[in-house]
C-alpha positions in Angstrom: 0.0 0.0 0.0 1.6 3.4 -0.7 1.9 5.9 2.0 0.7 9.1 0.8 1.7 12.4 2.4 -1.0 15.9 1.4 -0.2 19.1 1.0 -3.0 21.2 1.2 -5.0 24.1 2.6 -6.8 22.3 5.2 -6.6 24.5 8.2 -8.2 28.1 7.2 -12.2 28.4 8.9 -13.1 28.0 5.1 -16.0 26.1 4.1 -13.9 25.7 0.6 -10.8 24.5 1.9 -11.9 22.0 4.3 -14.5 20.2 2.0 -11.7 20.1 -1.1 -9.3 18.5 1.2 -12.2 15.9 2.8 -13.2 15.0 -0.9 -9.3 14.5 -2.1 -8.8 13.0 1.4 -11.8 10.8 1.6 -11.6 9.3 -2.2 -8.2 8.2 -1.8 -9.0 6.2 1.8 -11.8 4.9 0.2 -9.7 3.6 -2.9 -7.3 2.2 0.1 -4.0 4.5 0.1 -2.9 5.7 3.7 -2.7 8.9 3.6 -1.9 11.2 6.1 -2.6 15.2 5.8 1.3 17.4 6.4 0.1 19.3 8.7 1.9 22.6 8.0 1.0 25.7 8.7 3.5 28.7 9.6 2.6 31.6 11.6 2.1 33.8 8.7 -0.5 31.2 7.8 -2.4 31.5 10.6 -2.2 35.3 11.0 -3.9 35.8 7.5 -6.7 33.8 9.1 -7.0 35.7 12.3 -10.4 37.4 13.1 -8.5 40.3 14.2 -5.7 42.0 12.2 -3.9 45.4 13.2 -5.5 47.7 12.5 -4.2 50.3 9.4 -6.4 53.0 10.3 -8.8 54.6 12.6 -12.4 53.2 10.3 -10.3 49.8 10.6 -10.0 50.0 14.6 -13.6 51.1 14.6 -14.3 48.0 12.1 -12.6 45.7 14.9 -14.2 46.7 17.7 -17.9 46.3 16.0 -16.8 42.9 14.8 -16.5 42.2 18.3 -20.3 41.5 18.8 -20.3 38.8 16.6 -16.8 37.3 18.3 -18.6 34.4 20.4 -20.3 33.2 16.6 -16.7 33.2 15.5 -15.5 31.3 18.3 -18.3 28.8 17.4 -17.5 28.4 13.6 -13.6 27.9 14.8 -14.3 24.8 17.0 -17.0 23.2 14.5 -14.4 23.0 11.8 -11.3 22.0 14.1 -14.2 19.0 15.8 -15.0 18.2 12.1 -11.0 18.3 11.0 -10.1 15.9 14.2 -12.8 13.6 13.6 -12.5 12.8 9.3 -8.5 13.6 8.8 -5.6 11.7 9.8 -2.5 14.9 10.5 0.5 14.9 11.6 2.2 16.9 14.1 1.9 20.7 13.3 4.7 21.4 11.3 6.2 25.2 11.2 9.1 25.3 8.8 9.3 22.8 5.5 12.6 21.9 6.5 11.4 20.1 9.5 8.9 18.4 7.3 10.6 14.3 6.9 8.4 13.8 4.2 9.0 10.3 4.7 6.3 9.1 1.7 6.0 7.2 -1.3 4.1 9.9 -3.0 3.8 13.6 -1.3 0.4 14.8 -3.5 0.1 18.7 -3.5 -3.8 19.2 -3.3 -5.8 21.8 -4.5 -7.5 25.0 -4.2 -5.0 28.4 -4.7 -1.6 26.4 -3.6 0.0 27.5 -6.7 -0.8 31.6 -5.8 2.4 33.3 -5.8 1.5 36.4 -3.7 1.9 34.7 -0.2 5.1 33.6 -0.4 4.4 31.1 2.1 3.0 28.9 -0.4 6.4 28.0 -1.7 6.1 24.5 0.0 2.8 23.5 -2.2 5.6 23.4 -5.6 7.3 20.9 -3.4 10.6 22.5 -3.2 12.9 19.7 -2.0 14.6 17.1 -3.8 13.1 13.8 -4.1 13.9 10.8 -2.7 14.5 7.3 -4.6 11.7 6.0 -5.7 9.3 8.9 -4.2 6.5 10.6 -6.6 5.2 14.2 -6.9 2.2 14.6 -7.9 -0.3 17.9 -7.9 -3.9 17.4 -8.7 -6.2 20.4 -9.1 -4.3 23.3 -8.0 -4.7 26.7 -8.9 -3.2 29.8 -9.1 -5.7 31.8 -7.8 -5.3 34.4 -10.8 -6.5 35.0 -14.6 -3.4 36.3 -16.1 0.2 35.3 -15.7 3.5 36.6 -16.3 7.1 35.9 -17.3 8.1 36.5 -14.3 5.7 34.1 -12.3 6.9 31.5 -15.2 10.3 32.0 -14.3 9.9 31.6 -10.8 8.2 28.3 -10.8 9.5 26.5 -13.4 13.1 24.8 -11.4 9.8 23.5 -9.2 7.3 22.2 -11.7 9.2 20.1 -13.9 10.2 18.3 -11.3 6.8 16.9 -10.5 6.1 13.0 -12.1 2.3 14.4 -12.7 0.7 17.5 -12.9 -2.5 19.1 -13.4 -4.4 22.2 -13.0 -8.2 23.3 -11.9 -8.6 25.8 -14.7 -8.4 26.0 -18.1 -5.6 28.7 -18.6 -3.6 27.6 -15.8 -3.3 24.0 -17.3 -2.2 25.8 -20.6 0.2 27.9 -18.7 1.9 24.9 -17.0 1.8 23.5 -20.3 4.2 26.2 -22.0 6.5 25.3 -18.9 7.1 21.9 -18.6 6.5 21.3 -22.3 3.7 18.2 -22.3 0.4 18.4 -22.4 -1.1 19.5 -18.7 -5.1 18.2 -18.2 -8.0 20.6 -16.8 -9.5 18.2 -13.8 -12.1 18.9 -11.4 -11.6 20.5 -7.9 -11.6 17.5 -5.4 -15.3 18.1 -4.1 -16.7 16.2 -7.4 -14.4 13.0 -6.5 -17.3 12.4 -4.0 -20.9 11.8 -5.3 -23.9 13.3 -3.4 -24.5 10.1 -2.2 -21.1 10.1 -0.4 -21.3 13.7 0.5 -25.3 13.2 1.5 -22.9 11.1 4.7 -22.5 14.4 6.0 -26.2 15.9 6.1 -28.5 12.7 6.6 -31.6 15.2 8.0 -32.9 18.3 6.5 -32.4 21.2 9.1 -35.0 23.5 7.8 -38.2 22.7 7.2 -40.0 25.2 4.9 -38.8 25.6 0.9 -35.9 28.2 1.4 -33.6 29.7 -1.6 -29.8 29.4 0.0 -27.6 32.2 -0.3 -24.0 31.9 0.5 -22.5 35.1 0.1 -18.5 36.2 0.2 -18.3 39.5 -1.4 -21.7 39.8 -3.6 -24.0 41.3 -0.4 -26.7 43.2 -1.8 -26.6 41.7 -5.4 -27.0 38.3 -4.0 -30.2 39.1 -2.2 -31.5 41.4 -5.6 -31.4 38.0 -7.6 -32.5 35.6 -5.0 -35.7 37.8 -4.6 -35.9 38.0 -8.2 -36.2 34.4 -8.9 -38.7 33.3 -5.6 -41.9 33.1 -7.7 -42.9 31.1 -4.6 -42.2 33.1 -1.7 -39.8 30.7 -0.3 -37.7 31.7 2.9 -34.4 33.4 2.0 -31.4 32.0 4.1 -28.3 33.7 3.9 -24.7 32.1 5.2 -22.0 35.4 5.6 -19.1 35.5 7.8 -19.6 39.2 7.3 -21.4 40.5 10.4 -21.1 44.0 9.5 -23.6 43.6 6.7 -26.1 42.0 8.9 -25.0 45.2 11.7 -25.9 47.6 8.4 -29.0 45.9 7.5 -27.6 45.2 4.4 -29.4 41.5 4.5 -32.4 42.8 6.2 -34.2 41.3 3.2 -33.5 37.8 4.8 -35.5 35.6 6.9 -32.4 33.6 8.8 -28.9 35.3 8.9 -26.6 32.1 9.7 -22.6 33.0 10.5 -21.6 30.2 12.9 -22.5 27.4 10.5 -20.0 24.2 10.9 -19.1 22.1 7.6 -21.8 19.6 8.0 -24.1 22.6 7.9 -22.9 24.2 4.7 -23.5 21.3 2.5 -26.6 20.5 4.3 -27.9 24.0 3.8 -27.3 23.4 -0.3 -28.5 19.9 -0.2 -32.1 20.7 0.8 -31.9 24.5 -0.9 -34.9 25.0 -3.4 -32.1 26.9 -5.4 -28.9 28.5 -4.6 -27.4 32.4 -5.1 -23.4 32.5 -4.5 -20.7 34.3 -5.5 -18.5 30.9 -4.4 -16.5 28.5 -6.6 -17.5 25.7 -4.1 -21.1 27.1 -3.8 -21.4 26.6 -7.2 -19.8 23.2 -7.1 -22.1 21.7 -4.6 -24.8 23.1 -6.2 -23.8 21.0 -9.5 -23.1 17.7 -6.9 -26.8 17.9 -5.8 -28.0 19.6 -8.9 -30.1 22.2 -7.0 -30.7 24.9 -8.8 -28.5 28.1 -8.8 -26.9 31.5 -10.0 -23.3 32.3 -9.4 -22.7 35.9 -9.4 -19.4 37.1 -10.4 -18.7 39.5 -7.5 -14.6 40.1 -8.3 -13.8 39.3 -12.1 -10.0 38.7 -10.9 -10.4 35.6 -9.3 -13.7 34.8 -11.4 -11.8 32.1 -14.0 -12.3 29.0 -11.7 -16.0 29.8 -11.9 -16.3 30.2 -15.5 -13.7 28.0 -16.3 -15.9 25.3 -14.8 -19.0 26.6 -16.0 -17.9 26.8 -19.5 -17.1 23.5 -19.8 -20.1 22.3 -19.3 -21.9 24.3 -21.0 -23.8 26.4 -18.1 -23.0 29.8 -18.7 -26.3 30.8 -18.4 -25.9 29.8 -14.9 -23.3 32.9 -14.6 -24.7 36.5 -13.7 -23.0 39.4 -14.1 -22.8 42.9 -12.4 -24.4 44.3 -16.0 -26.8 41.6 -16.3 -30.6 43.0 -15.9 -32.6 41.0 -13.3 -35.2 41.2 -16.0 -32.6 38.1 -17.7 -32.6 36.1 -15.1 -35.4 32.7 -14.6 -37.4 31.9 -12.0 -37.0 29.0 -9.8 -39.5 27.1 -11.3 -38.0 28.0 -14.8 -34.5 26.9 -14.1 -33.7 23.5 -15.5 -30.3 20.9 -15.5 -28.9 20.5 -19.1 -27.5 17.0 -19.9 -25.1 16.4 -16.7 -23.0 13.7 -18.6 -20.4 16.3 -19.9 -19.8 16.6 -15.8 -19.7 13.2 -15.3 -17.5 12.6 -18.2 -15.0 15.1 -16.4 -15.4 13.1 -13.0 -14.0 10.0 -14.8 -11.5 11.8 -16.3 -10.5 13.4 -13.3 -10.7 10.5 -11.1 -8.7 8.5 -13.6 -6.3 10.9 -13.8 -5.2 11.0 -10.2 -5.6 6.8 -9.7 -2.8 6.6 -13.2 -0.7 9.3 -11.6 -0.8 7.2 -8.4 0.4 4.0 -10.3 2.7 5.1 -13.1 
C-alpha cells in the first residue's frame, strides 16, 4: 500500500478549503491509500486567518471593535471546523518550517485549491521545493493559481519546481495551458476535489434536512446586496431566504435585512446540508457553485470580483452552463425563476469526474 503524504489548505475556517481536502482526502482512503494530511502551517499562515488584524487606520479600529459583537459566533465556527478536521482527517504533528517536514512518503500529493498563488510567499512548499527521494513521486492534482493572467516572471519563478513533479495538473483552463508552455507536455484541466465524492457520499454528511419550509440558500463572500437582488428575483414562490456570511457587519448595516435567517456560525456539516435541501442557490462561491452542481439544486453564481472569477467560469464553461453565470451588468429582467431553471445533460460533468478520477488513480500507479 503506498503511503501518501498531502499538502493542502486544510486548516483556514473555510468552508472551501476544508471540503476540497475531505473530498481529495476521503476518495483516496476509500480507494485504500494511507494517507496522512502534512500538517503545516506557519505563523504567517495563521495570522492571515485571524479574526483580528492590526488595525491600518482609525475606520479599521472602529471596524474591529464592531466585529466584536459577533466574536462568540466566531468562536463557534472555529471549534465546528477544528471537531470536524479531528474527527475525518488523519494529521501529523503541526509542522512550522518545511525543512522540519521528513516527508517520509511514497508519493507527497500537492492538493488543491490556490496552492499555486504566488502572492503569499508562504505557499512556496505547495511546488514541493525539496529534492526527491529514490523511488518517491510528486504529484499535484487540481491546484490553482488563484489568478486570470500570468506573467514571465511568475513562469520564471516556478519552473526549477514544476518540472520536477512525475504528474501535474491544474483546476482551470488557462492555468493547465500555462503549465503547459512550462514543462513542455500536455497538462489536463480536472475537477476541484469536491466532485471526487458523489452526493451520495457527501449526502454522509447531512442525513436530516435542518430547515423545514422551501428556502432559496444564499452563501455570500463578497456579492451582499446583489446576491439578495437575484435571489428575490427568482422566488416566484415566496420561499424563505437563508443567507450564510461571515460578514457580520452587513447584517450590523441591515444590508441583509431582506433575509428571513442570517446564519454566521455554520460548521461544515451545515454548509452542504444548507445546499443539499436548498430550493435553489445564489453565490458568489467557486465551491457554492460546485455543490450546487453535486446535488444539482438549482443556482446563480454571481461574479462578484472578475479577478479571481476564472475557476468559476472555467468550470462553467465546460459544461456548458453559462447561463448559470450573472453578471454585475446583467438585468434582473434576464434572469429565470425558480420554477424556470432547469439541468442540461449532466454527462459532460460526469464525463470530467472519470477523467478526473482516472487521472489521479494513473498518476498514483505510473
Amino acid at each position: 500500500m503506498k503511503k501518501i503524504g498531502l499538502l493542502t489548505f486544510h486548516f483556514p475556517i473555510n468552508y472551501g478549503a476544508v471540503l476540497q481536502t475531505y473530498g481529495l482526502y476521503s476518495f483516496l482512503k476509500n480507494n485504500g491509500y494511507d494517507i496522512e494530511i502534512v500538517n503545516y502551517y506557519p505563523d504567517e499562515h495563521m495570522r492571515r486567518y485571524n479574526y483580528y488584524h492590526k488595525p491600518g487606520s482609525v475606520r479599521e479600529m472602529i471596524y474591529y471593535i464592531v466585529k466584536t459583537v459577533f466574536i462568540t459566533d466566531h468562536l463557534l465556527r472555529k471549534k465546528r471546523f477544528r471537531t470536524f478536521s479531528a474527527s475525518h482527517f488523519k494529521l501529523t504533528k503541526r509542522y512550522r518550517e518545511v525543512e522540519d517536514i521528513p516527508f517520509n512518503y511514497d508519493c507527497i500529493l500537492t492538493g488543491s485549491d490556490q496552492v499555486f498563488n504566488f502572492e503569499y510567499p508562504d505557499n512556496l512548499i505547495y511546488f514541493q521545493p525539496f529534492p526527491k527521494k529514490e523511488n518517491q513521486k510528486k504529484i499535484a492534482y487540481a491546484p490553482s493559481f488563484g489568478v486570470s493572467e500570468f506573467s514571465e516572471n511568475l513562469k520564471k519563478l516556478i519552473r526549477e519546481y514544476v518540472v520536477d513533479f512525475d504528474a501535474i495538473s491544474c483546476r482551470e483552463n488557462d492555468g493547465a495551458a500555462f503549465l503547459s508552455e512550462i514543462v513542455g507536455k500536455p497538462v489536463p484541466q480536472v475537477l476541484d476535489p469536491v466532485f471526487l465524492l458523489n452526493k451520495e457520499e457527501w449526502s454522509l454528511l447531512c442525513p436530516k434536512r435542518l430547515i423545514k419550509e422551501d428556502y432559496i440558500f444564499i452563501y455570500d463572500l463578497d456579492g451582499k446586496k446583489s446576491l439578495i437582488d437575484i435571489a428575490k428575483a427568482i422566488n416566484k414562490n415566496n420561499n424563505k431566504l437563508v443567507i450564510l456570511s461571515s460578514d457580520p457587519i452587513s447584517k450590523i448595516r441591515n444590508e441583509y435585512n431582506d433575509v428571513d435567517v442570517f446564519i454566521n456560525s455554520a460548521g461544515v456539516e451545515t454548509y452542504v446540508n444548507l445546499i443539499k435541501y436548498a430550493s435553489a442557490v445564489v453565490t458568489d462561491a467557486f465551491h457554492g457553485t460546485a455543490f450546487s452542481l453535486i446535488f444539482q439544486r438549482p443556482f446563480y453564481t454571481y461574479i462578484a470580483l472578475e479577478k479571481t472569477a476564472s475557476r468559476i467560469t472555467s468550470l462553467l464553461t465546460n459544461l456548458g452552463l453559462e447561463n448559470r453565470i450573472v453578471h454585475k451588468e446583467t438585468p434582473l429582467s434576464e434572469i429565470k425563476e425558480v420554477d424556470e431553471i432547469s439541468f442540461a445533460d449532466m454527462t459532460k460533468l460526469y464525463e470530467q469526474i472519470n477523467d478526473s478520477k482516472s487521472y489521479l488513480i494513473n498518476a498514483l500507479y505510473e
